[in-house]
C-alpha positions as CSV (number, residue, x, y, z in Angstrom):
1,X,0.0,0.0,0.0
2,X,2.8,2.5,0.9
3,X,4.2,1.5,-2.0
4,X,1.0,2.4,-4.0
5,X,1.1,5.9,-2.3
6,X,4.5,6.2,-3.5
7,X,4.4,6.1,-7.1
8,X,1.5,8.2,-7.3
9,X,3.5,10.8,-5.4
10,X,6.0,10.5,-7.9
11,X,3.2,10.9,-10.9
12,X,1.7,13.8,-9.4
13,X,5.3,15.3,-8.7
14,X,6.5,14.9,-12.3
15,X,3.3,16.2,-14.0
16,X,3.6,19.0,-11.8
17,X,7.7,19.6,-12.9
18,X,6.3,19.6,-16.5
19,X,3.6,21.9,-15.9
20,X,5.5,24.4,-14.5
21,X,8.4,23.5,-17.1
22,X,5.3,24.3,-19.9
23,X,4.0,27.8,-18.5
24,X,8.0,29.1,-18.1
25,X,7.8,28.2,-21.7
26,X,5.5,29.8,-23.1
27,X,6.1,33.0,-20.6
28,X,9.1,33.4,-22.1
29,X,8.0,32.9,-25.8
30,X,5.5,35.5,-25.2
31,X,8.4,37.6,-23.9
32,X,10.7,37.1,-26.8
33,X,7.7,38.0,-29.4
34,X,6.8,41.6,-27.5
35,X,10.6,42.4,-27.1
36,X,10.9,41.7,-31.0
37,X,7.7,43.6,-32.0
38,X,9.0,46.6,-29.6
39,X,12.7,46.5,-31.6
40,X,10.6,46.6,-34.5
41,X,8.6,49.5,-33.5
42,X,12.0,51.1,-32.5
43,X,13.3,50.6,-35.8
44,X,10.3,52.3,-37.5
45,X,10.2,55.1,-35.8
46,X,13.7,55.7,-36.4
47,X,12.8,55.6,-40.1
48,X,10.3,58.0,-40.2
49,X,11.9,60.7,-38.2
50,X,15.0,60.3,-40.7
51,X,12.6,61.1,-43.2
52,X,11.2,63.6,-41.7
53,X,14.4,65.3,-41.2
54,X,15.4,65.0,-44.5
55,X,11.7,66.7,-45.6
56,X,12.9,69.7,-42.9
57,X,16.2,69.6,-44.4
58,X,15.0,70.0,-48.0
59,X,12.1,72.7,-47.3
60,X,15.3,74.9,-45.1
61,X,17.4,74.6,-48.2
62,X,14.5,76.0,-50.6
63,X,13.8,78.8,-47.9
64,X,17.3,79.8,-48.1
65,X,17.4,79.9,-51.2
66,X,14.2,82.2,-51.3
67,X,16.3,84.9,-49.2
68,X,19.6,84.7,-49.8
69,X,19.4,84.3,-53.7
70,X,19.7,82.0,-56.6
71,X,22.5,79.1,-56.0
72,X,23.3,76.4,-58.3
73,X,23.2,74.0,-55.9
74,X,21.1,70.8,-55.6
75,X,19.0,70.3,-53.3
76,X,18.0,66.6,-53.7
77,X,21.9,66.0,-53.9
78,X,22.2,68.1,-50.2
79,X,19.9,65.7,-49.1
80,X,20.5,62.1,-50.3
81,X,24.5,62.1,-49.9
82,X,25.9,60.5,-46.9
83,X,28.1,62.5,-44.6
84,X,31.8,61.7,-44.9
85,X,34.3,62.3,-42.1
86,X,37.4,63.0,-44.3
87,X,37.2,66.6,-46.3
88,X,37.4,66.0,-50.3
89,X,39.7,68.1,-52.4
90,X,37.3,70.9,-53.1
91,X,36.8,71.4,-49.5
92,X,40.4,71.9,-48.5
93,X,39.7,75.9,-50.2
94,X,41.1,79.0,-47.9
95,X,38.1,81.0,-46.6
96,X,38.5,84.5,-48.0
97,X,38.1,87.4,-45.0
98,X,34.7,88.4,-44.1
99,X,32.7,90.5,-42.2
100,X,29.3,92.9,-42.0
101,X,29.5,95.5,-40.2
102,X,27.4,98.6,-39.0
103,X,28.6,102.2,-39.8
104,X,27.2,105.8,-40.6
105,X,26.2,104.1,-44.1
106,X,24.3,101.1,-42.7
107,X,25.3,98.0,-43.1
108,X,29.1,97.0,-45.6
109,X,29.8,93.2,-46.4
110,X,33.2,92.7,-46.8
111,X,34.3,89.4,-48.5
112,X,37.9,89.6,-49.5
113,X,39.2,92.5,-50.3
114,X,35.9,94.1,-51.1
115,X,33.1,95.9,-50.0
116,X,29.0,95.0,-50.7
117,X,25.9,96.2,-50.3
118,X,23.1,93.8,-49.4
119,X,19.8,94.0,-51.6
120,X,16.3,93.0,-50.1
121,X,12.6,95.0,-50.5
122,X,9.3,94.3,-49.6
123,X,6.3,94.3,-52.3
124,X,5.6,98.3,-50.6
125,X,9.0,99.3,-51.8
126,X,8.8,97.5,-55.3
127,X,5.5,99.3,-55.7
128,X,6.5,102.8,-54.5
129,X,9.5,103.0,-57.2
130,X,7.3,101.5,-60.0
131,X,4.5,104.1,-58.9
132,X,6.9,107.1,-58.8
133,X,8.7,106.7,-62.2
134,X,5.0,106.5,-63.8
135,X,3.7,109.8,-61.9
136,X,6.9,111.2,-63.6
137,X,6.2,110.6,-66.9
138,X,3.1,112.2,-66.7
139,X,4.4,115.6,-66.3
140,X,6.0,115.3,-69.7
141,X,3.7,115.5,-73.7
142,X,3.6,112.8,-76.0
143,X,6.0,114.0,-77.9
144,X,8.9,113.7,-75.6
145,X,10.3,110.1,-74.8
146,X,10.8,108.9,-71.4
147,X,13.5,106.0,-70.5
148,X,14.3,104.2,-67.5
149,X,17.6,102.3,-66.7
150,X,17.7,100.6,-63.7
151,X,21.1,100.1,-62.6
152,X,22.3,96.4,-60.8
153,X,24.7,97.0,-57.4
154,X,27.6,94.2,-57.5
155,X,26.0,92.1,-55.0
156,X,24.3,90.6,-58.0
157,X,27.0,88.8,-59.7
158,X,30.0,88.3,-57.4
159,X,30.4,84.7,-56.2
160,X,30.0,84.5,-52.3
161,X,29.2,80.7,-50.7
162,X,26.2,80.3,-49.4
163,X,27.3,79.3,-45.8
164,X,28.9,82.7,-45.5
165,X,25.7,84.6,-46.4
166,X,23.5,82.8,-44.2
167,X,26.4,83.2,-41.0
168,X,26.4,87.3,-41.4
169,X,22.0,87.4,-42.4
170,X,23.2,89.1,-45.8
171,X,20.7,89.4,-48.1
172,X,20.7,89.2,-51.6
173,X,17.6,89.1,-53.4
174,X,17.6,89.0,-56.9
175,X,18.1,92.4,-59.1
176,X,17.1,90.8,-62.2
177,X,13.8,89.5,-61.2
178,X,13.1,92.9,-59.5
179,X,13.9,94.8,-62.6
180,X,11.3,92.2,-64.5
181,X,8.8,93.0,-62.3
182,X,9.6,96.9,-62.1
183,X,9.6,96.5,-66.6
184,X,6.0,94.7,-65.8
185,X,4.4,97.7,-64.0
186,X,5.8,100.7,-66.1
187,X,3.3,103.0,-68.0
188,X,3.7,101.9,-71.9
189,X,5.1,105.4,-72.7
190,X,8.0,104.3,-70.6
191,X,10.9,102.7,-72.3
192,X,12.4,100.5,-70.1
193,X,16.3,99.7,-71.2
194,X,17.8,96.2,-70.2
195,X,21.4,96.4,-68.9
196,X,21.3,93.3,-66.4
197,X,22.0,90.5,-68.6
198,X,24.2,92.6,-70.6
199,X,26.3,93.1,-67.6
200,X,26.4,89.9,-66.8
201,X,28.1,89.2,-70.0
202,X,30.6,91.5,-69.7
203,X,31.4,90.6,-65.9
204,X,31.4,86.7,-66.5
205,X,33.9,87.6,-69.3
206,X,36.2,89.2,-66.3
207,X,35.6,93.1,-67.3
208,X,36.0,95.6,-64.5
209,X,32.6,96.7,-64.0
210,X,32.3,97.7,-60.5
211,X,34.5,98.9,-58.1
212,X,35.7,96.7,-54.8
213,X,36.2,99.7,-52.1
214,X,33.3,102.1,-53.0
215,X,29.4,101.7,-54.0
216,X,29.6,102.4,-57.8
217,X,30.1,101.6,-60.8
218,X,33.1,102.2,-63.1
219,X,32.8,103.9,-66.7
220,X,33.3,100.6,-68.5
221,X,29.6,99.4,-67.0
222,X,28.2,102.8,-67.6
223,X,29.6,102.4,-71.2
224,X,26.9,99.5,-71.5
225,X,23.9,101.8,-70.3
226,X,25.0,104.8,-73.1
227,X,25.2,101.4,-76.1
228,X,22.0,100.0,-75.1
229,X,20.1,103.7,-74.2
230,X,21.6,104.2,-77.8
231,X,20.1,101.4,-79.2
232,X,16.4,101.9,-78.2
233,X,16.6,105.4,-79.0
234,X,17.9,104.4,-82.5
235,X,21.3,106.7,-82.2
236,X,24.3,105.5,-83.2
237,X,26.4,104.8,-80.4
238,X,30.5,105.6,-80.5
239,X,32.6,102.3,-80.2
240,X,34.3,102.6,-76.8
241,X,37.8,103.2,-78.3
242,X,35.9,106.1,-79.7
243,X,36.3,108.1,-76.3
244,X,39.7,109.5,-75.0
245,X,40.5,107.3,-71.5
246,X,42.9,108.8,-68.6
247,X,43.4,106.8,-65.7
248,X,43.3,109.1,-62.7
249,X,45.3,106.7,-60.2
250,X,44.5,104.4,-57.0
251,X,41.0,105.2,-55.3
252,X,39.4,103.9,-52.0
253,X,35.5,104.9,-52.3
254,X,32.5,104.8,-49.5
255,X,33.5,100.9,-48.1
256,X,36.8,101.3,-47.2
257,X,36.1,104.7,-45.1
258,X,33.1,103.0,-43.5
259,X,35.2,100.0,-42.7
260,X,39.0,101.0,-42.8
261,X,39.1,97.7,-43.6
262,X,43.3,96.9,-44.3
263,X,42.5,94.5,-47.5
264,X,40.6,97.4,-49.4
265,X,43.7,99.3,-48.4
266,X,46.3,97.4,-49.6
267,X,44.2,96.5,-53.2
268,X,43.0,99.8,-53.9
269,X,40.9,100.3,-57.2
270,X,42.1,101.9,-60.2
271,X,40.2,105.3,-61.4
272,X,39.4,106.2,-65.0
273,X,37.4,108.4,-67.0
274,X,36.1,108.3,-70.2
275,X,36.0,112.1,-72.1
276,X,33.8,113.3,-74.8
277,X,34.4,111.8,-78.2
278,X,37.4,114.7,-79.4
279,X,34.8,116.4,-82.1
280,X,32.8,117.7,-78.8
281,X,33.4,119.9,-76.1
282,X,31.3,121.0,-73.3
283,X,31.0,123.0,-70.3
284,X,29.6,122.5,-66.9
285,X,27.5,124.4,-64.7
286,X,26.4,123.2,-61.1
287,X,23.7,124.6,-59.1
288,X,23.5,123.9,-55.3
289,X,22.1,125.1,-52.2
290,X,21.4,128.7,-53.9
291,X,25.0,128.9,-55.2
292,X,26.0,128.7,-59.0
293,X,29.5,127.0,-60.1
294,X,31.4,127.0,-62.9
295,X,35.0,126.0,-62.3
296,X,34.4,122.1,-62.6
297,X,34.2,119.8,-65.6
298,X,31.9,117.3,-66.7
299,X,35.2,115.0,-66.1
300,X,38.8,115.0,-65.2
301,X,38.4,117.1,-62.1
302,X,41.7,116.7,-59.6
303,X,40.8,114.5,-57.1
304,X,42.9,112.7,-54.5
305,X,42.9,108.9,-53.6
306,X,39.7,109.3,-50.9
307,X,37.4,111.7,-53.3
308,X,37.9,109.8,-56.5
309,X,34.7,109.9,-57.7
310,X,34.6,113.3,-57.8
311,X,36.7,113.2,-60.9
312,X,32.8,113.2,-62.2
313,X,31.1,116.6,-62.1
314,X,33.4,117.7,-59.4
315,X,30.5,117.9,-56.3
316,X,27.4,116.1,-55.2
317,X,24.6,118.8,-56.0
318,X,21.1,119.2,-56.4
319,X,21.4,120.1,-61.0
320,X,23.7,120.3,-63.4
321,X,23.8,122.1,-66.6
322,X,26.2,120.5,-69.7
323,X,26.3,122.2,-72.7
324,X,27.7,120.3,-75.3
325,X,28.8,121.6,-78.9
326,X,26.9,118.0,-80.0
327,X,24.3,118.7,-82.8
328,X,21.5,117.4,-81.1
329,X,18.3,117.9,-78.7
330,X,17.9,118.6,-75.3
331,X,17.7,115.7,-72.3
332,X,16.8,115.7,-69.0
333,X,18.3,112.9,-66.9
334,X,16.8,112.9,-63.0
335,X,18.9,110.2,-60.9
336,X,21.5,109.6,-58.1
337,X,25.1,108.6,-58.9
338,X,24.9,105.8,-61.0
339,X,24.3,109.0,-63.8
340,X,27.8,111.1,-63.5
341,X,29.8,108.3,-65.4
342,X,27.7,108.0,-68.0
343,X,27.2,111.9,-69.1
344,X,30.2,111.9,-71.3
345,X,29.0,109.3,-73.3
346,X,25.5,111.4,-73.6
347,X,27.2,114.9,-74.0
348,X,28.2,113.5,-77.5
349,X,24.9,113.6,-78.8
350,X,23.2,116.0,-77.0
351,X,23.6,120.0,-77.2
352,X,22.3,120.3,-73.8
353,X,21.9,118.2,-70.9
354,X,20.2,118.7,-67.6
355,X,21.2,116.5,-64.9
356,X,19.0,116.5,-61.5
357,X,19.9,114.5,-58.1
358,X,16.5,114.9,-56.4
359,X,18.2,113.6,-52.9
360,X,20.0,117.4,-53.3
361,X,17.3,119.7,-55.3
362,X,14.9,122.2,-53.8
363,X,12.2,122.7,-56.5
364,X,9.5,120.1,-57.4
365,X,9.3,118.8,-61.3
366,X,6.6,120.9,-61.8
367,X,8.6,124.0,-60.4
368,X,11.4,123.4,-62.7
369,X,9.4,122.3,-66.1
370,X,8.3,125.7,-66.1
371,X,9.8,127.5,-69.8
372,X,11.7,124.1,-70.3
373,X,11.2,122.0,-72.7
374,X,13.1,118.5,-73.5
375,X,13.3,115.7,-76.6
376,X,14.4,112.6,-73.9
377,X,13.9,112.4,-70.4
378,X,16.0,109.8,-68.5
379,X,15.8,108.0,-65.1
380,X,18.6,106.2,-63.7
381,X,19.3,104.7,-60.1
382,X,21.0,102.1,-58.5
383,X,18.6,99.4,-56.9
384,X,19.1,100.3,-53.6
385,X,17.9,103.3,-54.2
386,X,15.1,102.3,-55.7
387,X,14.0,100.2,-52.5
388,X,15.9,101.8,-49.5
389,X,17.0,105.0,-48.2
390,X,16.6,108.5,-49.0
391,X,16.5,108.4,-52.3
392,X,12.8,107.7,-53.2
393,X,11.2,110.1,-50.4
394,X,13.3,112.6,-52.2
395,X,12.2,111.4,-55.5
396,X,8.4,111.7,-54.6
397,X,8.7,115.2,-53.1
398,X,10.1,116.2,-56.5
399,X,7.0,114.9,-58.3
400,X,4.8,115.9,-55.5
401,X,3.7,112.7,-54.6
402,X,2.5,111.7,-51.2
403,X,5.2,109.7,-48.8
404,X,2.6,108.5,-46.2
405,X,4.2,104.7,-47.1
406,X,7.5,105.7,-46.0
């Protein structure tokens, strides 16, 4: 009997082991699956915020792009390389000197040995210039043609990495597609000439176009205004060769005093001039402030190293008068500085010129139209001061326009 008791013991003892050897089992099968489904979830996840990243990556890129201009590169290539941890060849480049920095001028980029101006408006501005040069032409009949040259600042063709933009907030918005949209919104009695692309040219082919240590550009660019002003007014423009150069010396503009920066200083720019073509001559008289002057020349006034453009007209004034012994009609040109470069090449068609700066002139357009009369009218400014500064406030006081945007 005891032996009966036994056995069963040992039965019951044995199913029991396996029982419990069973449920361990399948606790740790149903362990093993969860942990699994869990590194699976993991792994997921991981996926789509890598693609998510890449998605924020791309729509940065295409935002930067927006403000800080056109760029040729790739934004799909950005995205799908892989990062390497040895520099290539291309990489191992110098970083040129740069900086942006505040002064009594605003704001100066310096890259290099150079000096820039950043470019950037708002629709209000866009509409304000496109607004003012139509009110202008009104003032004038039928009969008397009205042009516009809007002139590109540097900023829009120099070559400055992307990375070195973005680190200083310089912007540079495009100049080309604000002069299309400006061309787009001009009366049709206003004859818009194209010098952007044309410029481009000629810079891409290494011309010296604008200068490194001051805000302007040289004669050679202002050249390609006079050609192409030529062309749509169906004159026949003088080759280049045509007009007697001197080169004035070295010359350090508006950058380098508002940055005394020491690599503008040691790479000054050269100054030239262009003169009349030799079958013309002309004479110069400035008005200013009330005063009348007569002792500087449309061109080759002395000048020393810190007031070389001055070799232009002499002094920033409100009109000038150019009397020229051209045989041809009378123009009125109303601009900023872009202008005193280029009045030689005009002064060799026209018998008089009248040149007015409305950031320095007294009387409104109306005021001074009074007894005049004029074949061509021309307005010319740089960008900036199309969009920015004190410029167009000026310019709508002259045409008597209201500045309640300003």
């Amino acid at each position: 009997m005891n032996k009966k008791k036994q056995k069963l013991a040992f039965r019951i003892a044995t199913l029991i082991t396996c029982a419990v050897f069973l449920v361990l089992s399948l606790l740790f099968a149903v362990a093993s699956l969860i942990l699994n489904r869990s590194n699976s979830n993991s792994e997921n996840s991981y996926i789509v915020s890598s693609e998510e990243q890449d998605e924020s990556s791309t729509e940065a890129l295409e935002n930067a792009s927006q403000v800080f201009g056109e760029s040729s590169v790739n934004i799909d290539e950005v995205v799908s390389k892989e990062p390497s941890s040895e520099p290539s060849s291309d990489d191992i480049v110098e970083e040129l000197h740069h900086d942006f920095i505040h002064n009594i001028y605003g704001h100066t980029f310096i890259y290099g040995d150079s000096g820039f101006e950043q470019f950037n408006y708002g629709e209000n501005a866009l509409n304000r210039y496109i607004n003012g040069l139509n009110a202008l032409s009104e003032y004038f009949p039928e009969n008397t043609k009205v042009y516009n040259i809007t002139v590109p600042i540097s900023t829009t063709y120099v070559s400055i990495p992307r990375e070195i933009y973005t680190q200083h907030d310089f912007y540079n918005k495009s100049q080309g597609t604000f002069v299309s949209k400006v061309v787009s919104g001009l009366d049709p009695k206003i004859t818009n000439i194209p010098i952007v692309e044309k410029l481009q040219e000629r810079y891409d082919n290494g011309e010296y176009l604008f200068f490194r240590t001051d805000n302007n550009w040289t004669p050679l660019a202002a050249y390609t205004a006079y050609a192409e002003f030529c062309n749509a007014k169906g004159l026949n423009a003088y080759a280049i060769s045509g007009f007697p150069k001197t080169e004035q010396g070295d010359f350090l503009g508006r950058f380098y005093f508002a940055t005394k920066d020491e690599n503008m200083k040691g790479n000054p720019d050269i100054l030239s001039y262009f003169s009349t073509v030799p079958s013309v001559s002309t004479s110069l008289t400035v008005y200013d402030n009330g005063s009348k002057y007569t002792n500087y020349n449309l061109c080759g006034n002395k000048v020393d190293v810190e007031s070389g453009y001055g070799v232009f007209v002499g002094i920033d004034a409100g009109r000038y008068e150019i009397n020229s012994t051209a045989n041809g009609g009378n123009l009125l040109i109303i601009g900023d500085s872009s202008v005193y470069p280029v009045l030689p090449f005009l002064a060799s068609h026209y018998s008089k010129i009248d040149f007015i700066n409305p950031a320095n002139f007294d009387l409104t357009v109306s005021e001074f139209l009074q007894n005049r009369q004029y074949d061509d009218v021309i307005t010319m400014c740089y960008t900036t001061n199309a969009t920015a500064g004190d410029y167009m406030p000026a310019f709508n006081t002259f045409i008597e326009a209201s500045n309640e945007n300003e």
